[in-house]
N, C-alpha and C positions, 0 to 999 in steps of 0.2 A: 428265703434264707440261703439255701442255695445257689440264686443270682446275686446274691453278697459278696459273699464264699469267691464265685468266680470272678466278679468285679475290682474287688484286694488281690485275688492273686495275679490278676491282669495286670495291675495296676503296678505291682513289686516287678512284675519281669519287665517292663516299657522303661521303668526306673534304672534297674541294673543297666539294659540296654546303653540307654543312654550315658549313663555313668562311664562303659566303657569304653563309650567311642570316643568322649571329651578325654580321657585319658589316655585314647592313641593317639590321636590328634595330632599334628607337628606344630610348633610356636609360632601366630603367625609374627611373620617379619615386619618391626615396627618403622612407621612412615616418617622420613625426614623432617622433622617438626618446620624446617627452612622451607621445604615445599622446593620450587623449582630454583633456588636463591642459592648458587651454589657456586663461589670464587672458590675457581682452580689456582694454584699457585702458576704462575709465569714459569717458560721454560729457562732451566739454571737458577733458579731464585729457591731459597729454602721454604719446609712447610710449615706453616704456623700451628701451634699445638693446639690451639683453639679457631674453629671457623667462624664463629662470628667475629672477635678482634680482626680476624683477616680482612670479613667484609669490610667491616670497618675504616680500616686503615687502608684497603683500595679504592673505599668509594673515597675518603678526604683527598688521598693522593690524587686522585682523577679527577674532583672537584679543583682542588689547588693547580694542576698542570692546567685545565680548561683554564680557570682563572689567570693563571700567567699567561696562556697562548693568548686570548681576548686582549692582555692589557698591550704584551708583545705587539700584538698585530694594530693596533691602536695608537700607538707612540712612534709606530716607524714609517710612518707615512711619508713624510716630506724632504726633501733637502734646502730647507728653512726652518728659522727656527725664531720663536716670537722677539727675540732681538733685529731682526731683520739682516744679520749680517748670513753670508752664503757657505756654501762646504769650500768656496776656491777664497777666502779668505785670506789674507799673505803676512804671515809672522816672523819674521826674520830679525835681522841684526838690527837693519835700517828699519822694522817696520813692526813698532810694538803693539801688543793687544789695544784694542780701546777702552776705555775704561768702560764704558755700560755693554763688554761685550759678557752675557750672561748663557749658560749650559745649564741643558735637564739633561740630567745625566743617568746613566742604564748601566747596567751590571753585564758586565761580558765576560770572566772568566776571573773566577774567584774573589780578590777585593779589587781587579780593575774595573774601571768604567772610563766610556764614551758619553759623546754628545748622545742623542737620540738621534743625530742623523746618520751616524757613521756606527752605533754601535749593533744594528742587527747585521750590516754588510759585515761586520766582524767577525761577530758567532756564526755567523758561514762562513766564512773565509776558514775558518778555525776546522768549522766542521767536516768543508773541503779537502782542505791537507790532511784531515785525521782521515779518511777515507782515504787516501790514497797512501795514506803509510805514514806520515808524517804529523807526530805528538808535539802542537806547537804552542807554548807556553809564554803567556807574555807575563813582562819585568818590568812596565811601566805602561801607563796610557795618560788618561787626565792627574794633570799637574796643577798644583793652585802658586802662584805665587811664591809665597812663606817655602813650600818646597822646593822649589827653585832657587830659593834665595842661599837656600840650606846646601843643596849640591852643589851650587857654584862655588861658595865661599868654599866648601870642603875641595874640592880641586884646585883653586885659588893656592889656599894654604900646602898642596901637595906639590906645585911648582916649588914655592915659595923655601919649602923644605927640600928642594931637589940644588938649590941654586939661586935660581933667579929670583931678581928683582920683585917687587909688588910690582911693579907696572906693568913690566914682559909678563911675568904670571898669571896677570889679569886677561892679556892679551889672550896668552896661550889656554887659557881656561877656557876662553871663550869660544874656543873651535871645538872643545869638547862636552861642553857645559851651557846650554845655552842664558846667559844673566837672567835676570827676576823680569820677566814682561815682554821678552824675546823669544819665550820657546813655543813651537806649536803646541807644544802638552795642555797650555793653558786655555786650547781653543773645544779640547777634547776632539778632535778630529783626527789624533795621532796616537800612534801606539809602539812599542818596540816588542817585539817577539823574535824569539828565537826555538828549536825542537829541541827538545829532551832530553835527548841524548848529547847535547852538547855541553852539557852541565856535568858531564862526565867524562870534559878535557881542559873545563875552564870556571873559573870563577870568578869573571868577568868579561862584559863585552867586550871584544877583539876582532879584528878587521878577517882575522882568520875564518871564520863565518861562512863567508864567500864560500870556504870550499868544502861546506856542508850540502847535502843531497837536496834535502830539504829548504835552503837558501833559494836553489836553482827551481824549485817547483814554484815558491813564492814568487819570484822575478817573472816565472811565467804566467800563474796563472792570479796577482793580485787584479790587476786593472778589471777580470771578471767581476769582481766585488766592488771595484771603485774605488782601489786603493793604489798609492803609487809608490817606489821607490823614495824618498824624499831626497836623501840625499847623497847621490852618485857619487863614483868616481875619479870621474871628469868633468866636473862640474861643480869641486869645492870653492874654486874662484868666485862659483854666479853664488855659491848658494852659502858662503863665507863658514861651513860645516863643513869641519872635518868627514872622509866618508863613515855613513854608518848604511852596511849591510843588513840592516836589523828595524830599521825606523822607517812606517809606513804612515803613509797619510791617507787618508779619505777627501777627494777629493767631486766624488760622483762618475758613475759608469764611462758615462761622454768625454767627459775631460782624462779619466782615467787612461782609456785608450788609446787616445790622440796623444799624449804625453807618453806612453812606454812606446808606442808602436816607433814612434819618431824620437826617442831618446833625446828626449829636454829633460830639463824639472820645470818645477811652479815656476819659478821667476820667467823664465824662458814663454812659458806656454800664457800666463798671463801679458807680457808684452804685445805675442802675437796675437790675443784676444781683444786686445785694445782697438 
């Protein structure tokens, strides 16, 4: 009876014991249900109020960027293209598109696009200038036709209302406008850009251009990308274009060079290649 007695009372004090020690106890600290899965927000980017959305939305973003860089790097391989016609192609006054001449066309800066052969040399060229100071926004690249037909006649009708004749009109249109099947745009190998800041002396292309900073970086450093000048100076006689300090052609690295280094254009540098 007695080792009863002492076995109950043993057994109340082991109890209290224990009771107060779960009671001092500190809370243990509960374990990242994520485990080691833990997207940090990017430096300067805001924090998402939820972490899993976050992962989320980095893992698609990263999936979707992979996926573009794969498709990128897949489409920009060549300077040909399943038409068989080349980047030094010659579209001019005298010398219209061919009818079966066909573009896969790529996205290069907002709703422009190029061929595939000239449109990755572009988003570096773009991306070039932005590194070096220079925010440069292009105003036109591939052209179809029907759009062409549309600015023409709209400058047409702008002579037309200045003065002149339909025929002089037509004429004079055509130095700034190039007709429906005469302009490089149509080959997507051309582009017009101009920096950012210039839209905040003009709203409109103008020869004045030239004496942007950023004009002067492109004249140096396109032919790196394989783009050229198209239509110079001293050189509207070859090249029956009015000058435009603004309109770049793709023409590939090799021919780029040898054409800016020796100041021809196309018509010029095609002759000598003959």
């Amino acid at each position: 009876m007695k080792k009863s007695k002492i076995l109950i009372i043993f057994s109340v004090l082991i109890f209290l014991f224990s009771f107060a020690s779960c009671a001092a106890a500190p809370e243990e600290p509960v374990e990242n249900p994520i485990g080691e899965i833990i997207i940090e927000p990017a430096e300067n980017s805001s924090v998402s109020s939820s972490s899993e959305p976050a992962a989320e939305s980095s893992v698609a973003s990263s999936s979707a960027s992979a996926a573009e860089s794969s498709s990128a790097s897949s489409s920009f391989a060549a300077e040909e293209e399943d038409s068989g016609y080349s980047a030094l192609i010659l579209v001019n006054p005298w010398n219209r598109i061919p009818e079966d001449y066909t573009v896969k066309l790529v996205t290069v800066q907002g709703k422009y696009k190029l061929d595939e052969k000239a449109a990755q040399s572009a988003i570096e060229l773009v991306a070039a200038a932005k590194e070096a100071g220079y925010d440069m926004l292009l105003c036109s690249a591939y052209r179809t036709i029907e759009k062409s037909e549309e600015l023409y006649n709209r400058k047409v009708n702008e002579f037309i209302n200045a003065g002149y004749d339909e025929s002089t009109a037509k004429t004079e249109a055509a130095k700034w406008v190039a007709p429906p099947g005469t302009s490089e745009h149509h080959t997507g190998l051309a582009m017009d850009l101009v920096s950012s800041d210039y839209w905040g002396f003009y709203s409109d292309l103008e020869h004045d251009y030239e004496n942007f900073e950023s004009f002067e970086w492109m004249y140096e450093h396109c032919a790196e990308f394989g783009f050229i000048l198209r239509y110079p100076k001293d050189k509207q006689d070859i090249t029956g274009i009015t000058y435009e300090p603004w309109h770049y052609r793709y023409v590939g690295k090799e021919a780029a060079a040898y054409i800016m280094e020796n100041g021809l254009c196309l018509e010029e540098y095609l002759d000598i290649a003959e």
